[in-house]
LOMI-230992 format. One line per 4 residues: number of its first residue (from 0); for each residue x, y, z of N, C-alpha, C. Coordinates in nm, 3 decimals. Atoms other than C-alpha are relative to their C-alpha. Example, Ala and Ser with C-alpha at 12.3 -4.5 7.8 and 13.67 -1.06 7.14 Angstrom:
<rs>
0 = 0.089,-0.119,0.000,1.230,-0.450,0.780,0.090,0.120,0.000 | -0.082,-0.119,-0.006,1.367,-0.106,0.714,-0.077,0.109,0.073
</rs>
This chain:
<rs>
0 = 0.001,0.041,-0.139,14.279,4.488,5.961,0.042,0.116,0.091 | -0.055,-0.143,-0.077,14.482,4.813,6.089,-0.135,0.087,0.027 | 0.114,-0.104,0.060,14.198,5.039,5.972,-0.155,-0.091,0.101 | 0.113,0.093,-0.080,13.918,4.792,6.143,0.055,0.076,0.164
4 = -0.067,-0.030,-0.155,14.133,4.811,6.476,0.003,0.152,0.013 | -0.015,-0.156,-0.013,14.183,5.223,6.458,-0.179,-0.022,0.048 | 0.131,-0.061,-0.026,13.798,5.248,6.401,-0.062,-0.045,0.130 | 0.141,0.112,-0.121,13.686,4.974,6.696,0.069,0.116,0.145
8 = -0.032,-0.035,-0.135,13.953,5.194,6.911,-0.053,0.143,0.000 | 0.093,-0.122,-0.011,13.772,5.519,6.823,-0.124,-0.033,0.066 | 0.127,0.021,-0.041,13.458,5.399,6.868,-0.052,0.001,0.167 | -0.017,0.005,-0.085,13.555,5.284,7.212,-0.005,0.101,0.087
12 = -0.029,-0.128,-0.054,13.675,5.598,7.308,-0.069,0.085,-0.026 | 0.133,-0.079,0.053,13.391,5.779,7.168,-0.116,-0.019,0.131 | 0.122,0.046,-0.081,13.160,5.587,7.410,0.050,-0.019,0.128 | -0.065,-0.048,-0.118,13.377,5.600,7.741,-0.048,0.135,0.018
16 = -0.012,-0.135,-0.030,13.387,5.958,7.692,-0.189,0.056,0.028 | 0.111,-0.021,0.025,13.006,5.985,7.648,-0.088,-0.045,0.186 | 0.041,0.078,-0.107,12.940,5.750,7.951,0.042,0.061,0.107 | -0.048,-0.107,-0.084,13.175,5.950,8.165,-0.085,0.151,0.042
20 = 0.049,-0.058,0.006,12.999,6.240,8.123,-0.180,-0.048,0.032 | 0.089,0.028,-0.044,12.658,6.090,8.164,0.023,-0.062,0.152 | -0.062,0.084,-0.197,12.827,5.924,8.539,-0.011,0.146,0.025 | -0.011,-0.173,-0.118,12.903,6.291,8.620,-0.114,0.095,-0.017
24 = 0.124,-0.071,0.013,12.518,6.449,8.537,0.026,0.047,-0.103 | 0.006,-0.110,0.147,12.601,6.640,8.227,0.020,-0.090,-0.099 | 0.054,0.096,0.109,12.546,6.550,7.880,0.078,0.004,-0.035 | -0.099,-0.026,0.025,12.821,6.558,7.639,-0.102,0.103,-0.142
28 = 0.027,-0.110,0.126,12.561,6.757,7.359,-0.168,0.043,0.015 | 0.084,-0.045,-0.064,12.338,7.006,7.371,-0.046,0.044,-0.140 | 0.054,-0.110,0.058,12.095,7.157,7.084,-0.129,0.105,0.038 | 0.124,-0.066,-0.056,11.867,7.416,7.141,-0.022,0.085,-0.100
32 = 0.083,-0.083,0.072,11.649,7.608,6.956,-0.048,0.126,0.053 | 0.030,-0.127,-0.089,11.538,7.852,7.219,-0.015,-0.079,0.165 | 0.078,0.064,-0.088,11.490,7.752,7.608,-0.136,0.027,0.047 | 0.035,0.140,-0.056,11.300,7.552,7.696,-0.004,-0.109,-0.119
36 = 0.038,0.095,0.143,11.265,7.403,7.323,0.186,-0.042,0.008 | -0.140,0.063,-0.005,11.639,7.209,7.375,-0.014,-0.127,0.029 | -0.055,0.130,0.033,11.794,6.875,7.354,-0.031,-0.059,0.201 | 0.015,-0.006,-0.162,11.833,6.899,7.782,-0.029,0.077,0.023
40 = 0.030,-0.141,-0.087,11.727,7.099,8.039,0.079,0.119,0.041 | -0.049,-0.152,-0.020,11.808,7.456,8.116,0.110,-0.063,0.155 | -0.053,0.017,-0.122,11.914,7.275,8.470,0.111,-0.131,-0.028 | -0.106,0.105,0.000,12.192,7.018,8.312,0.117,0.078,-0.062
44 = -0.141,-0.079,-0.020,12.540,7.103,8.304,0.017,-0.103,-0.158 | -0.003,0.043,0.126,12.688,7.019,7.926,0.198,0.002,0.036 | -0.176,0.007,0.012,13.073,6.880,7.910,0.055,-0.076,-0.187 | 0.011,0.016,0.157,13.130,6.891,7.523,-0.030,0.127,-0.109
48 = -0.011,-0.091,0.115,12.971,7.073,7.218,-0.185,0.087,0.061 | 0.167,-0.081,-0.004,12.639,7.318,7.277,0.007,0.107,-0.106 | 0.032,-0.150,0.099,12.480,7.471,6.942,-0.156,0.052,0.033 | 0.090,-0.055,-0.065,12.255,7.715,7.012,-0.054,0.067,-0.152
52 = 0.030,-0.093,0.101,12.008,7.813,6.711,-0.015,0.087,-0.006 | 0.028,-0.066,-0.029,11.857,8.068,6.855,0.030,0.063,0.154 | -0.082,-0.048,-0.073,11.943,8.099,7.203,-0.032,-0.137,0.128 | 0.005,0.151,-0.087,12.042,7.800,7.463,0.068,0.029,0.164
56 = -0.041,-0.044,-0.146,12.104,7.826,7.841,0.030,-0.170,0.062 | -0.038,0.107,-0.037,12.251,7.548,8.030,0.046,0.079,0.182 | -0.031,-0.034,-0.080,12.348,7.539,8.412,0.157,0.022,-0.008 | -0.167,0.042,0.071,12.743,7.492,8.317,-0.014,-0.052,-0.098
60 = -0.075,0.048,0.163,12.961,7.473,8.011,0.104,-0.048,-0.036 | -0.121,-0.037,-0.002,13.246,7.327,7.951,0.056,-0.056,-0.159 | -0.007,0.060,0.162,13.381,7.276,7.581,-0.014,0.161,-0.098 | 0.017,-0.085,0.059,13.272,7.446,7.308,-0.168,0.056,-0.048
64 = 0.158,-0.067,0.018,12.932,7.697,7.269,0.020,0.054,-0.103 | 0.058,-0.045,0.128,12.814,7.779,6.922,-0.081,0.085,-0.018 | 0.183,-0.009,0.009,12.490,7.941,6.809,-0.037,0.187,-0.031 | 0.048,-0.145,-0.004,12.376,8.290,6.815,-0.001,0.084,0.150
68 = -0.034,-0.018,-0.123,12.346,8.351,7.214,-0.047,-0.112,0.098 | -0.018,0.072,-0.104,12.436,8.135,7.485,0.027,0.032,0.108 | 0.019,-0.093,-0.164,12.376,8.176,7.871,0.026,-0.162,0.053 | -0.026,0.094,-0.076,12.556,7.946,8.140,-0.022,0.086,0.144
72 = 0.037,-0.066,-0.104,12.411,8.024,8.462,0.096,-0.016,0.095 | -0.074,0.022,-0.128,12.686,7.935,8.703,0.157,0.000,-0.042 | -0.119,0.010,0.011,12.996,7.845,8.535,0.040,-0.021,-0.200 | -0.013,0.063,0.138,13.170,7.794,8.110,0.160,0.030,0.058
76 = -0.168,0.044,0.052,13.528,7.676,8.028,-0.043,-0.051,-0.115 | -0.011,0.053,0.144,13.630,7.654,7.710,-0.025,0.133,-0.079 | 0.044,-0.117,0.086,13.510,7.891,7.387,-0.152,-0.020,-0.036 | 0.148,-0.041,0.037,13.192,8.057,7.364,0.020,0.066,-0.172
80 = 0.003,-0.053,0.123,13.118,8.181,7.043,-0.115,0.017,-0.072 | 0.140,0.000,0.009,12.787,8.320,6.973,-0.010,0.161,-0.052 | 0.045,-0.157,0.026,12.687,8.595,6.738,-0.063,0.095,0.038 | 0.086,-0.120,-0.044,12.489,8.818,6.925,0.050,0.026,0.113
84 = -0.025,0.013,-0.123,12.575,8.710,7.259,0.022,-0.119,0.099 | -0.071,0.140,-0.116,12.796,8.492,7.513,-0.033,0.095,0.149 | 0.032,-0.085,-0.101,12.646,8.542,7.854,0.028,-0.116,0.141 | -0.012,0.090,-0.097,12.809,8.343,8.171,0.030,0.114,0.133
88 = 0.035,-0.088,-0.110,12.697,8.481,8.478,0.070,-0.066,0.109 | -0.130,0.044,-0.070,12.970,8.279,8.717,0.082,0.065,-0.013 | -0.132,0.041,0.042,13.287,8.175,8.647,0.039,-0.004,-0.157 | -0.003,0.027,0.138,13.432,8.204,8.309,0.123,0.020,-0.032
92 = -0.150,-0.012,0.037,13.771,8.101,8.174,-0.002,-0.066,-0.138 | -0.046,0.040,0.199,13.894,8.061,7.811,-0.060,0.109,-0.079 | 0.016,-0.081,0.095,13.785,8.251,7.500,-0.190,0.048,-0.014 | 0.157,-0.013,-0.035,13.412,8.460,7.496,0.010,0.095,-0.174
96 = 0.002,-0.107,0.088,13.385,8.593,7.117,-0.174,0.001,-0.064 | 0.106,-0.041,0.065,13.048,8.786,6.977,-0.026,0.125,0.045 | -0.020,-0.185,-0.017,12.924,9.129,6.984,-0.051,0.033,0.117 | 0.005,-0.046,-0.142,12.812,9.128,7.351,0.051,-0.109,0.103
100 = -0.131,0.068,-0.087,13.060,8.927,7.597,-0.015,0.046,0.134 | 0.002,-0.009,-0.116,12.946,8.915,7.941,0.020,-0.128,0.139 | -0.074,0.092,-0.129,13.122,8.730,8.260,0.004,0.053,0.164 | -0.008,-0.004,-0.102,13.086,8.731,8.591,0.106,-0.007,0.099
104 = -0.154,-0.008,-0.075,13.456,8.690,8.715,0.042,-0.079,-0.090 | -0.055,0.029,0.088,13.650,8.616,8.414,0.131,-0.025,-0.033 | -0.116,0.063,0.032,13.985,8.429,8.302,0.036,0.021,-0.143 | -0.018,0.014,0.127,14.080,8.476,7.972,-0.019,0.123,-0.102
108 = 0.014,-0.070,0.119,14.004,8.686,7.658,-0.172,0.009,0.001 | 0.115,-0.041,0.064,13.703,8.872,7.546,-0.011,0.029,-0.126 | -0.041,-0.059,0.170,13.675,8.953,7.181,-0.174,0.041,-0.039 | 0.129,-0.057,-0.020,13.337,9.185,7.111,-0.005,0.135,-0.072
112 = 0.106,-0.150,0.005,13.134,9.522,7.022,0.067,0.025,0.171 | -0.018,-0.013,-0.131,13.097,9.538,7.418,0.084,-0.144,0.064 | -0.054,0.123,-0.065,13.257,9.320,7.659,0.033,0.086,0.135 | 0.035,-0.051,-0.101,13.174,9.325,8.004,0.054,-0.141,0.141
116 = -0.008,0.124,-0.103,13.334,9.138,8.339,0.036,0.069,0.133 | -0.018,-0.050,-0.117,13.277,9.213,8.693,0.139,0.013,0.055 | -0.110,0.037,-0.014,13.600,9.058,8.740,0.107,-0.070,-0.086 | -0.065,0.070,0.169,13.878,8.989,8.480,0.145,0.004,0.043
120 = -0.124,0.017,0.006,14.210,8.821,8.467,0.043,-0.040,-0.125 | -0.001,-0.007,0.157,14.299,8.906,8.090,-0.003,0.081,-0.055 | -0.069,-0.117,0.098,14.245,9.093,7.827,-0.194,0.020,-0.119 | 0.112,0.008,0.070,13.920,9.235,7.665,0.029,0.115,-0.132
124 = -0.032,-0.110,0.128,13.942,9.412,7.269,-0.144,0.001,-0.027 | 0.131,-0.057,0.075,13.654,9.578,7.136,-0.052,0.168,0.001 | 0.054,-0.134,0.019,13.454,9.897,7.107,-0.022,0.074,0.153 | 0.005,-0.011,-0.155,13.361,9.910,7.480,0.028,-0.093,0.064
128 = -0.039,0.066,-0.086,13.534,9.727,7.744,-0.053,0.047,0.137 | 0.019,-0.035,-0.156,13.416,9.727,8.105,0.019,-0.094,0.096 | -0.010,0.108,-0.067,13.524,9.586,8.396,0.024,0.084,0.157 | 0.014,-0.080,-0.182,13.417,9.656,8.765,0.095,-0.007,0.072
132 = -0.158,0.008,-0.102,13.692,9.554,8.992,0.123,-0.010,-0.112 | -0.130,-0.031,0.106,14.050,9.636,8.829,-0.056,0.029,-0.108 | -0.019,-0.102,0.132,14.140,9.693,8.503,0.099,0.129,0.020 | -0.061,-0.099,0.067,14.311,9.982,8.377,-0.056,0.135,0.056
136 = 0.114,-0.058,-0.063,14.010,10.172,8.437,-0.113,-0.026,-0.022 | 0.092,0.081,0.047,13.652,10.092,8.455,-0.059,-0.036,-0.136 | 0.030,0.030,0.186,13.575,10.150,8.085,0.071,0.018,-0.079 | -0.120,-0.024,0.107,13.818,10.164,7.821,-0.059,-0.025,-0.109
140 = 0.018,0.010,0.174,13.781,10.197,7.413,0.076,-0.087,-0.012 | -0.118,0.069,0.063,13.948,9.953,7.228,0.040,-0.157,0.057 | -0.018,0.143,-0.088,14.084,9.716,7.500,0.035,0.066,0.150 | 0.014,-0.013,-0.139,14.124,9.714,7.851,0.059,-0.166,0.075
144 = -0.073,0.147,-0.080,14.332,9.416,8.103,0.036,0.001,0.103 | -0.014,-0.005,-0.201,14.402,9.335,8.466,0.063,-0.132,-0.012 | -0.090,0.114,-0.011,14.624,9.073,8.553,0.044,-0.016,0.142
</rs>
């Protein structure tokens, strides 16, 4: 009876959260294969999980991005994580790890080969760091941070 009741209150909460997210335009899951071949459109915002087989673009992200390379055209929160390449051309706060790491005014951590943010409040490690406004200086080996 315990075990019944846990699962009915998961379930519940499984499908709130789902519904919520469909009230506010975005999906809660995204797959894509390449865009335009995806689960949603290039023009829906994703609040949840996006795996990207090959490479998946969404308008906003917020959660967690998977895949090989992922592109949020406006805004991601949360962790990217994409072997080739995490590419959010906004806003971007939380964790960006794969071997090319690019942000448009950035919050958080980079972890990369390159790693690149117009604007950065954080901390980028890798082989090449760059970052246009502040920083340390514009390119640094290794790591590079502005705060």
């Amino acid at each position: 009876m315990k075990r019944n009741f846990k699962t009915l209150l998961e379930t519940i909460i499984i499908a709130l959260a789902f519904a919520a997210a469909a009230q506010a335009g975005t999906k809660p899951l995204q797959l894509a294969l390449v865009d335009p071949v995806q689960l949603v459109s290039a023009e829906t915002s994703i609040s949840g999980l996006r795996l990207n087989f090959l490479y998946g673009r969404n308008e906003s992200v917020e959660g967690v991005d998977l895949g090989l390379v992922g592109l949020a055209d406006s805004s991601f929160t949360g962790w990217q994580y994409n072997f080739l390449g995490n590419i959010s051309k906004g806003d971007f706060s939380g964790l960006q790890m794969g071997f090319v790491n690019y942000a448009g005014n950035a919050k958080g951590l980079q972890l990369g080969v390159v790693n690149y943010a117009g604007s950065l409040k954080g901390l980028q490690i890798g082989l090449i760091n760059i970052i246009d406004k502040g920083g340390v200086l514009p390119v640094m080996p290794f790591i590079n941070w502005s705060f």
